[in-house]
C-alpha positions as CSV (number, residue, x, y, z in Angstrom):
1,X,147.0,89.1,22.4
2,X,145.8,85.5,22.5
3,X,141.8,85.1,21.0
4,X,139.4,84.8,23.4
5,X,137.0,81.4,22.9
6,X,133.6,81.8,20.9
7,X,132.3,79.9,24.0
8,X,132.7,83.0,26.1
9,X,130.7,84.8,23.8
10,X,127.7,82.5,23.8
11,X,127.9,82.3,27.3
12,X,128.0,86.0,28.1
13,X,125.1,86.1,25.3
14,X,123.0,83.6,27.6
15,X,123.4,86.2,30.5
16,X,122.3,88.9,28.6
17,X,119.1,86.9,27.4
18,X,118.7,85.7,31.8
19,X,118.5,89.7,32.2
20,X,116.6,90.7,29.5
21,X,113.0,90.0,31.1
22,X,114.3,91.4,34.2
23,X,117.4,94.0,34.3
24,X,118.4,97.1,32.2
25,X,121.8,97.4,34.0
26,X,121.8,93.6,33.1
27,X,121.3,93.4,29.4
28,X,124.0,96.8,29.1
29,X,126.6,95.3,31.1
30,X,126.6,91.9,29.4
31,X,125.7,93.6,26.1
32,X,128.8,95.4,26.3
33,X,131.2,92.1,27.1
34,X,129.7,90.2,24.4
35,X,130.4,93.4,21.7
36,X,134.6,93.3,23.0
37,X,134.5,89.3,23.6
38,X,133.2,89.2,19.8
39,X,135.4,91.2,18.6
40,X,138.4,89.6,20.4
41,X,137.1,85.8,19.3
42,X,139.3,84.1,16.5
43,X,135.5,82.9,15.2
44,X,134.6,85.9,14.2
45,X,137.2,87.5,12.6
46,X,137.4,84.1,10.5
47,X,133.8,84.8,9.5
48,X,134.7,88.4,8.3
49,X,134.2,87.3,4.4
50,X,131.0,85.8,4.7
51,X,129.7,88.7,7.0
52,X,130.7,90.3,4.1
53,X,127.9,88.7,1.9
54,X,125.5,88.5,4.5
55,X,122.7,90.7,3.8
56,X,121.6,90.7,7.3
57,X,125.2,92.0,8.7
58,X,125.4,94.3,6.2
59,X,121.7,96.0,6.7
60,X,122.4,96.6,10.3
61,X,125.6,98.6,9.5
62,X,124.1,100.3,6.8
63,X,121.1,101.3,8.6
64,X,123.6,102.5,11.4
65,X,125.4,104.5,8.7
66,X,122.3,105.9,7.5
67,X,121.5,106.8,11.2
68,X,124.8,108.8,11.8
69,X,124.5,110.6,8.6
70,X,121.3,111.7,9.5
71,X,123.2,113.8,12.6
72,X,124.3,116.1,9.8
73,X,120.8,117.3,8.8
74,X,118.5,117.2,10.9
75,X,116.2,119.6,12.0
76,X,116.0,118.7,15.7
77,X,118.7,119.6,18.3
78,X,122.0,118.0,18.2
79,X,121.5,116.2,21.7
80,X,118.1,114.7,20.7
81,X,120.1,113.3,17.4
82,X,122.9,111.9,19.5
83,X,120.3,109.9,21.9
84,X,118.3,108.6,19.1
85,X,121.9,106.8,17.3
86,X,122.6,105.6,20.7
87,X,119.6,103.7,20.7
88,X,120.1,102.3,17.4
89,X,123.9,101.1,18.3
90,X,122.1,98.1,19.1
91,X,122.3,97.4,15.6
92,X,126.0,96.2,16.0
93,X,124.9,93.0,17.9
94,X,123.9,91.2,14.7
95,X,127.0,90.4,12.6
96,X,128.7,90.1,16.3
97,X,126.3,87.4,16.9
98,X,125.8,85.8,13.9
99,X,129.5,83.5,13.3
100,X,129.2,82.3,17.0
101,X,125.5,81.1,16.8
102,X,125.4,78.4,13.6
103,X,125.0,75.0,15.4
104,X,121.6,74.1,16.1
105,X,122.4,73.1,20.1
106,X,123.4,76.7,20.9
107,X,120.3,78.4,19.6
108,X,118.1,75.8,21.5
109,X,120.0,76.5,24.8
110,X,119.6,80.2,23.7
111,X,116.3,79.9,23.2
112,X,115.4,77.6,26.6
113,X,117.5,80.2,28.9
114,X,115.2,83.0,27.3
115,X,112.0,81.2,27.3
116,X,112.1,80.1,31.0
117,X,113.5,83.9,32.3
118,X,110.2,85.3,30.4
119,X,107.9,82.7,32.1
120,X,108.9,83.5,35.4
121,X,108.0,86.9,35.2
122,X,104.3,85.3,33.2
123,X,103.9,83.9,36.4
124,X,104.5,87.1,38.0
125,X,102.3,88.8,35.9
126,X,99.3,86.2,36.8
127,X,100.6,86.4,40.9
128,X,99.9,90.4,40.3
129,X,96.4,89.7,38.9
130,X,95.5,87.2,41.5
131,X,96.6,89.6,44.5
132,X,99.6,87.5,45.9
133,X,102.2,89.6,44.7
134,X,102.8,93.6,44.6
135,X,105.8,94.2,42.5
136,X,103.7,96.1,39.1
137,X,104.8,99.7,38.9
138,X,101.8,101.6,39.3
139,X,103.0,104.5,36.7
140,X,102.6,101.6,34.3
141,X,99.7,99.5,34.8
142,X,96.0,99.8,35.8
143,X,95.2,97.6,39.0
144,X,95.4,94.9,39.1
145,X,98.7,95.1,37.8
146,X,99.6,93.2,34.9
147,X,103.1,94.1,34.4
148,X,106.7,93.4,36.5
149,X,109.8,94.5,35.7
150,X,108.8,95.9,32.3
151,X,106.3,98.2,31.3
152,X,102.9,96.7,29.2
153,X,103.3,97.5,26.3
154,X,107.2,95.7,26.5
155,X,105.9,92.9,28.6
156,X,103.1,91.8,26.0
157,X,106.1,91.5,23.6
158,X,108.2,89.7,25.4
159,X,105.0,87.1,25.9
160,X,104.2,87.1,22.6
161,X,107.7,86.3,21.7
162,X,107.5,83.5,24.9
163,X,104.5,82.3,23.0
164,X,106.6,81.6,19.6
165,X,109.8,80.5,21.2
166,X,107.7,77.9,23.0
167,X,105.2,76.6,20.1
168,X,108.3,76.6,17.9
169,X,110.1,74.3,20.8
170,X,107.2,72.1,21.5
171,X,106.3,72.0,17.5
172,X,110.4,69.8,17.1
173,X,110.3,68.3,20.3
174,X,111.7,64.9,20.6
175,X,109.3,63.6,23.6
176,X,106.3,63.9,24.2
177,X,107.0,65.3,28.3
178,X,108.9,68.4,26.3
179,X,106.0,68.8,23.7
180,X,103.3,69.0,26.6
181,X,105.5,71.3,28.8
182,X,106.3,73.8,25.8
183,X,102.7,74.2,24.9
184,X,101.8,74.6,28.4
185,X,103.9,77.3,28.6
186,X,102.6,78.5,25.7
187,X,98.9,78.3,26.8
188,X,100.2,80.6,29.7
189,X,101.8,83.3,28.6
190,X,98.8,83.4,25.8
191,X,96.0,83.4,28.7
192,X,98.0,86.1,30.2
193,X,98.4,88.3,27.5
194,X,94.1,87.8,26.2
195,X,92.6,88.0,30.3
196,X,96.0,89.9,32.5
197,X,97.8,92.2,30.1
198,X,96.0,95.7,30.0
199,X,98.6,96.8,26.1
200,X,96.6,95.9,23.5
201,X,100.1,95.1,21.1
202,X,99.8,91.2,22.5
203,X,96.5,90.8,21.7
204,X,97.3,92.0,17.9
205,X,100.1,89.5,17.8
206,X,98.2,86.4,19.4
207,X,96.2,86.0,16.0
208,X,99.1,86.1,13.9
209,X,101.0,83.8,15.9
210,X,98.0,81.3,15.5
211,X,97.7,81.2,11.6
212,X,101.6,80.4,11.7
213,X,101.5,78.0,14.5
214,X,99.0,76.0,12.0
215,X,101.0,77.5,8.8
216,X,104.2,75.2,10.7
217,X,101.8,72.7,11.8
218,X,100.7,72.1,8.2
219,X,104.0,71.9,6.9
220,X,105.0,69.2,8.9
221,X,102.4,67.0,8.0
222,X,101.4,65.4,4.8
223,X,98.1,66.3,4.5
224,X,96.0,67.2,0.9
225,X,95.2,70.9,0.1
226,X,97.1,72.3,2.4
227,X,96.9,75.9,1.0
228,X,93.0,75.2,1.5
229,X,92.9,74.1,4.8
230,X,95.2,77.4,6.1
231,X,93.2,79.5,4.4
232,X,90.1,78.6,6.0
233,X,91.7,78.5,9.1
234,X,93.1,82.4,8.5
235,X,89.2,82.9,7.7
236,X,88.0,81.4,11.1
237,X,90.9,83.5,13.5
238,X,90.0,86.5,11.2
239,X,86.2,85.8,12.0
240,X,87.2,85.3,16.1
241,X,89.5,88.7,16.2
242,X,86.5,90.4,13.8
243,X,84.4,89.9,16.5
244,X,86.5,90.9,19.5
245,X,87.1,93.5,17.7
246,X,83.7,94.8,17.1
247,X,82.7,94.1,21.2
248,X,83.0,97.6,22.8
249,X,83.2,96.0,26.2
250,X,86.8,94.1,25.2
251,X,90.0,95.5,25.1
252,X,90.5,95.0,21.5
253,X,86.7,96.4,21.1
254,X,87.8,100.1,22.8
255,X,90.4,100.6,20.0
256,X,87.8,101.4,17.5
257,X,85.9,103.5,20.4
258,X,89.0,105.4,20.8
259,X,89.4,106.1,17.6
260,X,86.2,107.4,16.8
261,X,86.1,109.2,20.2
262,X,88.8,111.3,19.1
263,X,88.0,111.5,15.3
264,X,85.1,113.1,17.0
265,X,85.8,115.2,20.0
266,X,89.2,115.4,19.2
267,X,90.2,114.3,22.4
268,X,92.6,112.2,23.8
269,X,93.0,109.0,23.8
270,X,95.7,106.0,23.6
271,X,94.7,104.7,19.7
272,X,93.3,108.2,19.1
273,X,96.6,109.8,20.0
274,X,98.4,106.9,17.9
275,X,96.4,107.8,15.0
276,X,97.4,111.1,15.0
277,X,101.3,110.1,15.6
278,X,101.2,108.3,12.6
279,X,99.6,111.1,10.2
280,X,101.9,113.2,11.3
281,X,104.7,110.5,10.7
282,X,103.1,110.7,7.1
283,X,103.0,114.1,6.7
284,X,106.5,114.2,7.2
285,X,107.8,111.6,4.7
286,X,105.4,112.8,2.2
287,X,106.6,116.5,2.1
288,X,110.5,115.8,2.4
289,X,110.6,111.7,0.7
290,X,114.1,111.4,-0.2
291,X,116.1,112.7,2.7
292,X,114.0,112.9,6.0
293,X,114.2,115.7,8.5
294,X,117.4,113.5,10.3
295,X,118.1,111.7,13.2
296,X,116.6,112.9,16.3
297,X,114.3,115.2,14.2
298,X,110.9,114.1,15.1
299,X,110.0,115.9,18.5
300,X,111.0,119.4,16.7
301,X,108.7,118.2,13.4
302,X,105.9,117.3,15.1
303,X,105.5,120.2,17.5
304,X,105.9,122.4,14.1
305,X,103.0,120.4,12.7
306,X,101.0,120.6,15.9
307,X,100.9,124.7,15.9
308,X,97.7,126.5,15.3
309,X,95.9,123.0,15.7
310,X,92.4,123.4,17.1
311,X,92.2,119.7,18.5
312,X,93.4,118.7,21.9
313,X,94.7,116.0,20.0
314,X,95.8,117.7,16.6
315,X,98.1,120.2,19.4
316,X,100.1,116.6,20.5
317,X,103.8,116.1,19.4
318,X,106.0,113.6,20.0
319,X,109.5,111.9,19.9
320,X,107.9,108.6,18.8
321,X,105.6,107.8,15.9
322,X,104.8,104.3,17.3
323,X,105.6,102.7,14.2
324,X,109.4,101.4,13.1
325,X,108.9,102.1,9.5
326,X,107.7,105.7,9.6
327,X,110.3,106.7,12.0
328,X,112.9,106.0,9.3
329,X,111.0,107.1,6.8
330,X,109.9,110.2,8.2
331,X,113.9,110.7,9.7
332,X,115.8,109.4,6.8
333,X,113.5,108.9,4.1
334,X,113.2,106.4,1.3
335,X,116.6,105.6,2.0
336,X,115.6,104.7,5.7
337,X,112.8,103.1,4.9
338,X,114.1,101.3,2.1
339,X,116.1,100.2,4.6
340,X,114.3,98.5,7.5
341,X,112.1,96.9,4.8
342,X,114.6,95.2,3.2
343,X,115.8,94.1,6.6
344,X,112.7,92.2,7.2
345,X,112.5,91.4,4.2
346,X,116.2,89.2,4.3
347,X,115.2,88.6,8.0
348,X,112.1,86.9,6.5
349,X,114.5,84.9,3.9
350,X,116.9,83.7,6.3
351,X,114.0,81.6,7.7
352,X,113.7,79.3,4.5
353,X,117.5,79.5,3.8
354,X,118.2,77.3,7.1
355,X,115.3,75.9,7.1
356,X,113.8,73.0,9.5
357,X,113.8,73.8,13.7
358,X,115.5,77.2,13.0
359,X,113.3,78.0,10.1
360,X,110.3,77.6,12.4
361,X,111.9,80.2,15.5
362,X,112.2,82.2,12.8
363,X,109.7,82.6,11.3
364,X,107.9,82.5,14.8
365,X,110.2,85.6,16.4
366,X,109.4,87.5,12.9
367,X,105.7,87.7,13.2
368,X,105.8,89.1,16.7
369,X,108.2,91.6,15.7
370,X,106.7,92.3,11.7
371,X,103.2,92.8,13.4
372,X,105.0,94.6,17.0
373,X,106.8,97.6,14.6
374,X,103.4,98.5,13.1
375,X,102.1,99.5,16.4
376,X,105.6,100.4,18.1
377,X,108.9,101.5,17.5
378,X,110.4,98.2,18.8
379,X,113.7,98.7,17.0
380,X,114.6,102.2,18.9
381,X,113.3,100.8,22.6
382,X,115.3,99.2,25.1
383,X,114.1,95.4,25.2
384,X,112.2,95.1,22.2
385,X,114.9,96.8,20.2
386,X,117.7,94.3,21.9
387,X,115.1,91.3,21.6
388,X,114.8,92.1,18.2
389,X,118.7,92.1,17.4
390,X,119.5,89.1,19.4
391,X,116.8,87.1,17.9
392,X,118.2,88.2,14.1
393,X,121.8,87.5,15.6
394,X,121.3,84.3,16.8
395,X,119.2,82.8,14.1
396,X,121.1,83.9,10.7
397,X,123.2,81.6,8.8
398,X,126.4,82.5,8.2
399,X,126.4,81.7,4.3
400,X,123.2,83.4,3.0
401,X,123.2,84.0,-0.8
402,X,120.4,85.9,-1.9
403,X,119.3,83.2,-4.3
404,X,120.4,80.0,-2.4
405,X,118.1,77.3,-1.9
406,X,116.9,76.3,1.6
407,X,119.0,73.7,3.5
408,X,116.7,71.3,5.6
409,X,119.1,68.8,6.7
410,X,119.2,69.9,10.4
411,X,118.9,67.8,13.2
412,X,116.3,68.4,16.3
413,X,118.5,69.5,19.3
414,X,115.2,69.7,21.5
């Protein structure tokens, strides 16, 4: 059988990123052709040896090893174990990816398709606030609606992630037309997220994204006490989220009120009942560290832990902790959460080892999802999870020895 071209590969992987705002049935059925077209391309079975040494391509597969071997105990029902692997096969995307995604111009494509599929549906979102439109799903949202096709909490990641992929463009672009387009796109999908967007994940990210917009911004130019000069700046967007923070009568203001509320009264309420998801996430990995309860174990742990509770809240269970790292801690132990640490942690690396424009997306996409998986389990939902593994897919280098030195010598293809 002849090899197929790594062309069709990125091409099918530019579908999947047009869907991905938009389409479940989309990102699946073109998810699935760029698995087989991967594995039929003469590209990557030429980059099989240095997959081999790629930390990031062997991290996914161990943490999908670790997954399936946490079928064989857990605690929870077989079926439950089974639908929690499938989410994680998303896993396999990455070293797919990785050999057909190292020249800079096919990342930027990648990363214009995505960006302008996510701003149509920003200026969705704002046509739902403004009244013109009434596509928002009302099991979702509160009116007016805020999200489209995706539910809040998954839209105010995917404009958060908008918000990197566009400050990242406009911070390499080479005209000024491109610069003052990306950063008005940028200035969009923020506005949307602080005044439209009802999830409160966004918001968290929106701060973070600003101290590395200026961390980039500062490494670019050639100014004095640069160290200084970010670290006042971290002082002064600490200082502006402090006091939004503190304002009861702002969305970011009612997640303290929650959380006293139910400390309280013990009743429930969204942070409140997140609280309470990840104590019990704790409680878990604390009393069983090394192995976990398993895959899938979580709905069966939690209801255990939530019997003879006298709180409203104290009686909740779930399936998700609404946090990445305690889900594989609490499912597979140290071992899982050594795991997904270390992912982030080479994720984090690959940004300085191919440094320059793809240094900065990186970074920029691993703040939105560092900060998201505190708050979320972005890696076991649908479009986080597969924004997450495209994003790591696209943007690794090939060749990326644990102690080699960054390579800056890449040209702007923006």
């Amino acid at each position: 059988m002849p090899f197929l071209p790594s062309r069709a590969v990125r091409i099918l992987t530019y579908c999947m990123l047009v869907c991905l705002p938009f389409t479940v049935g989309g990102v699946n059925f073109f998810g699935a052709l760029v698995i087989a077209t991967s594995l039929l391309s003469r590209t990557f079975w030429s980059s099989v040896r240095f997959l081999a040494g790629n930390p990031l391509a062997i991290l996914s597969l161990i943490l999908l090893l670790l997954m399936t071997l946490g079928i064989f105990h857990t605690t929870g029902p077989s079926s439950e174990a089974l639908n929690v692997l499938n989410r994680y096969k998303k896993l396999l995307l990455i070293p797919l990816l990785i050999p057909h995604f190292q020249k800079p111009d096919h990342r930027a494509l990648a990363m214009k398709v995505l960006a302008w599929a996510i701003f149509a549906t920003v200026l969705l979102s704002w046509s739902e606030f403004f009244g013109w439109t009434h596509l928002s799903d009302p099991a979702y949202v509160e009116p007016p609606g805020d999200a489209v096709f995706k539910m809040h909490i998954t839209q105010g990641m995917l404009f958060s992630l908008l918000v990197a992929i566009t400050l990242g463009l406009a911070l390499h672009a080479s005209s000024g037309l491109s610069r003052v387009l990306y950063l008005g796109m940028a200035a969009i999908a923020t506005a949307d997220i602080g005044w439209v967007m009802i999830a409160r994940t966004g918001k968290a990210v929106i701060p973070m994204l600003g101290i590395w917009a200026m961390f980039e911004l500062l490494r670019k130019t050639g100014l004095a006490k640069k160290h200084l000069i970010l670290g006042l700046i971290v002082l002064g967007i600490g200082a502006v989220t402090t006091t939004f923070m503190l304002n009861p009568h702002t969305r970011m203001g009612s997640i303290l009120q929650e959380v006293r509320e139910t400390r309280q009264t013990g009743s429930l309420t969204s942070q409140g009942e997140r609280v309470e998801f990840w104590k019990k996430g704790w409680t878990l990995f604390s009393s069983r560290p090394l192995s976990g309860y398993g895959t899938g174990s979580i709905l069966t742990e939690t209801t255990r832990l939530s019997k003879g509770e006298a709180t409203e809240v104290g009686r909740l269970a779930t399936y998700n902790l609404h946090d990445e790292f305690l889900m594989w801690a609490a499912q597979l132990g140290v071992f899982g959460l050594a795991g997904i640490l270390a992912l982030f942690y080479f994720w984090l690396k690959s940004a300085f080892v191919n440094d320059g424009w793809s240094g900065t997306q990186t970074r920029g996409h691993w703040i939105v999802f560092a900060t998201g998986c505190l708050f979320n389990s972005f890696l076991g939902d649908f479009t986080e999870g597969f924004s997450m593994v495209l994003m790591i897919g696209l943007f690794t280098p090939l060749s990326m020895g644990v102690f080699q030195k960054p390579r800056r010598a890449e040209h702007h293809p923006i």
